[in-house]
C-alpha positions in Angstrom: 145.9 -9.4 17.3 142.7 -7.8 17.1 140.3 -7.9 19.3 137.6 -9.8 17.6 138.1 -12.7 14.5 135.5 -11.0 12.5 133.9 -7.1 12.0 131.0 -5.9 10.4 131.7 -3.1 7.3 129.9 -0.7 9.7 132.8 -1.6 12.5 135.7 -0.8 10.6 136.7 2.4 8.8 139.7 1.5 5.7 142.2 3.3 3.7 142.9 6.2 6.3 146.4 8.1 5.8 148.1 9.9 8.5 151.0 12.4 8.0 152.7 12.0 11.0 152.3 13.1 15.1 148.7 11.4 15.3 149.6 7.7 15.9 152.5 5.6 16.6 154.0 2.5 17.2 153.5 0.1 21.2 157.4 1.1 21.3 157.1 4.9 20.1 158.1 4.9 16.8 155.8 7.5 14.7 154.1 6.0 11.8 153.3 7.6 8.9 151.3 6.1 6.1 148.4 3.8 5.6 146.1 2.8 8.2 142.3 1.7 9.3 140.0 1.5 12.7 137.4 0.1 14.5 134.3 1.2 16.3 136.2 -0.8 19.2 138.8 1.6 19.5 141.4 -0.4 17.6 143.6 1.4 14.9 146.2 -1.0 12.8 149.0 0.0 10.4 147.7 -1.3 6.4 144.7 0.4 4.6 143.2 -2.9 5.2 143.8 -5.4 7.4 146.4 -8.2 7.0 147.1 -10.6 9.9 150.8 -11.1 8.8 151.5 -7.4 8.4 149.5 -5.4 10.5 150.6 -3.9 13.3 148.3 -1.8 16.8 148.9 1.6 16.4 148.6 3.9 19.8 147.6 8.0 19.5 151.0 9.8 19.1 152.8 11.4 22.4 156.4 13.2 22.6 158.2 12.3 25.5 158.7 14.8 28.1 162.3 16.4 28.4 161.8 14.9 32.3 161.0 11.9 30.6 163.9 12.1 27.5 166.3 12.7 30.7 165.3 10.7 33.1 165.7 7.7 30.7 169.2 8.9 29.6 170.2 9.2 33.2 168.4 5.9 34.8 172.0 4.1 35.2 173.7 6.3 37.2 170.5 6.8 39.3 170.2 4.2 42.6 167.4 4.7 44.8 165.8 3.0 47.7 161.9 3.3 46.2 159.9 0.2 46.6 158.5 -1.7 43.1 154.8 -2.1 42.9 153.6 -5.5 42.3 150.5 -6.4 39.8 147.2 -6.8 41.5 144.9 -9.0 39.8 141.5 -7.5 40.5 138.4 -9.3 41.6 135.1 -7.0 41.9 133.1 -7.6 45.5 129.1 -7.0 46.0 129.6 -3.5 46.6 131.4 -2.7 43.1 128.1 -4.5 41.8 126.0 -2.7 43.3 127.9 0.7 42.0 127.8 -0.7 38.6 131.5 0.8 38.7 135.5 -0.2 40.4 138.6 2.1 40.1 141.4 0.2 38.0 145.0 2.3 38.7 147.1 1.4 36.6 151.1 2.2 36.8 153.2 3.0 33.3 156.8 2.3 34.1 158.0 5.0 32.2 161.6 4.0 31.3 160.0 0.3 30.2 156.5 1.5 29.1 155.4 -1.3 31.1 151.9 -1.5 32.6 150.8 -2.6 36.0 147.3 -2.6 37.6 147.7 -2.3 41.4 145.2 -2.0 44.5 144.5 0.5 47.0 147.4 -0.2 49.4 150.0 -0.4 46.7 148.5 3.5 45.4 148.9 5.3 49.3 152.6 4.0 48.9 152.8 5.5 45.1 150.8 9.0 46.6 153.6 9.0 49.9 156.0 8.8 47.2 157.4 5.1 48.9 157.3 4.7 44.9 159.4 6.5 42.5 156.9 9.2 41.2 159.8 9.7 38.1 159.7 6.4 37.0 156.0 5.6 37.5 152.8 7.5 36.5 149.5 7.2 37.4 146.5 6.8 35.3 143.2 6.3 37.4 140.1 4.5 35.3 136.4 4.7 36.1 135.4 1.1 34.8 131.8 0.3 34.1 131.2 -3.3 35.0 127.2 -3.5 35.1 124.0 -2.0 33.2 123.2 -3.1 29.5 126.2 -4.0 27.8 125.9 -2.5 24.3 124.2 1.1 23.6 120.7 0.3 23.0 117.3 2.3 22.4 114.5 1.9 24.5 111.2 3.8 24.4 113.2 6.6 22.0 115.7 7.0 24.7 119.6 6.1 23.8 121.1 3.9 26.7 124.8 4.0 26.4 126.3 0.5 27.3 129.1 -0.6 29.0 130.9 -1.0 26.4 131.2 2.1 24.5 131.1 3.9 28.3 134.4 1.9 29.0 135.9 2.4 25.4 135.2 6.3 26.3 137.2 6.3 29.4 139.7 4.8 27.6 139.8 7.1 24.9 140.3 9.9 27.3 143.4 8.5 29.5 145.1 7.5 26.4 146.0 10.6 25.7 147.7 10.6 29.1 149.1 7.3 28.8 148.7 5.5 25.3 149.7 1.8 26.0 146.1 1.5 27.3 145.2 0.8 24.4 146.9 -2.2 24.0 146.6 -2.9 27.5 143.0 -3.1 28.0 142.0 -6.2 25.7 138.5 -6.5 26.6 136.3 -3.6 26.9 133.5 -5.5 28.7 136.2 -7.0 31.4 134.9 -7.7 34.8 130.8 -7.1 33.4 128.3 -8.7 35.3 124.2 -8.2 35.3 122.5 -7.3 38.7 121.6 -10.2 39.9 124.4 -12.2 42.4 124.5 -13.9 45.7 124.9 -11.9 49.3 126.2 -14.5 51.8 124.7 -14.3 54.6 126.5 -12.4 57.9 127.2 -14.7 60.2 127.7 -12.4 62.6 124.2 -10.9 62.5 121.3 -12.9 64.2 118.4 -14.0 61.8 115.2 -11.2 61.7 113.2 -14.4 60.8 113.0 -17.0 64.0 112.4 -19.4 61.6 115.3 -19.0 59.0 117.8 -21.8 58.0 121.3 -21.5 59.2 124.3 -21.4 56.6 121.5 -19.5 54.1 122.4 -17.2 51.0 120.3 -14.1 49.9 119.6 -13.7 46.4 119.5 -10.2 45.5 118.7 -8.8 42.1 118.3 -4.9 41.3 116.5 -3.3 38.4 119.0 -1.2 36.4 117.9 2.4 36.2 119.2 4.7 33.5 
């Protein structure tokens, strides 16, 4: 399914033909043939698209031999290696206020399965309490604040969010190329600058005359 219902002409880009080794299928069959993208990132199988016969295409990667052999090997191997579990990610004040949070993200290689995890689960996969064989590691720098679409102001290009996060993406694909399907919203987690600091109840009030049980309303200008 694609990511929006509808797309401008400018957004999509038909009738492309590959050859073979540039993209394949979510379960790593190479296609070869017809196909057509989109400005989001999205590449489907069809010159254009049809929602009964179109399928996500993901940039072409070869299996390591490691891999090839690991995978060949996987039921004669018993280990003791703990399993990561998914971590459903909730950005605080402080990501706000970086206009950024690091997603890591886990490929079971043998499955192809993804898994986003936090910061406790990633010290056990770097002590390698994980299975670094099965697993592999894809870190992402994910913009979740400043203007959301690329935009021009006084003559000067603003990237947004958007196409900053689609870039990032882009980039550890070539890595680890289920992202692409994994990530289904390129403006996830986005917020504007302006949210709610509860107050610290553990700090006495500066003002003698401030109201218990208060909230601080914050709001930052975005500087590009």
């Amino acid at each position: 399914m694609r990511q929006k219902e509808y797309y401008t002409e400018e957004e999509i880009i038909e009738n492309q033909y590959t050859t073979g080794q540039e993209y394949m299928t979510s379960d790593r069959i190479e296609y070869i043939g017809l196909y057509h993208k989109y400005l989001t990132g999205e590449i489907f199988t069809k010159g254009l698209y049809d929602p009964n016969k179109s399928i996500p295409l993901i940039p072409y990667a070869q299996e390591s031999i490691d891999v090839q052999t690991f995978k060949k090997n996987k039921p004669k191997i018993k280990t003791n290696f703990q399993s990561p579990t998914q971590y459903y990610l909730i950005p605080n004040n402080e990501d706000i206020k970086n206009k950024q949070i690091t997603r890591n993200i886990l490929k079971n290689v043998s499955t192809n399965q993804l898994i986003e995890i936090d910061s406790k689960t990633l010290k056990q996969y770097q002590s390698k309490k994980i299975d670094n064989n099965l697993y592999q590691l894809e870190t992402i720098n994910w913009k979740i604040s400043g203007v959301l679409n690329t935009t021009i102001v006084n003559g000067i290009i603003i990237e947004g969010v958007i196409e900053q996060n689609i870039k990032e993406i882009e980039i550890k694909s070539r890595k680890m190329p289920e992202l692409l399907q994994y990530i289904k919203s390129y403006s996830e987690f986005y917020t504007d600058t302006t949210y709610i600091v509860p107050k610290n109840i553990n700090q006495p009030d500066i003002v003698s005359n401030s109201l218990p049980n208060s909230t601080t309303s914050v709001t930052s200008t975005n500087s590009y």
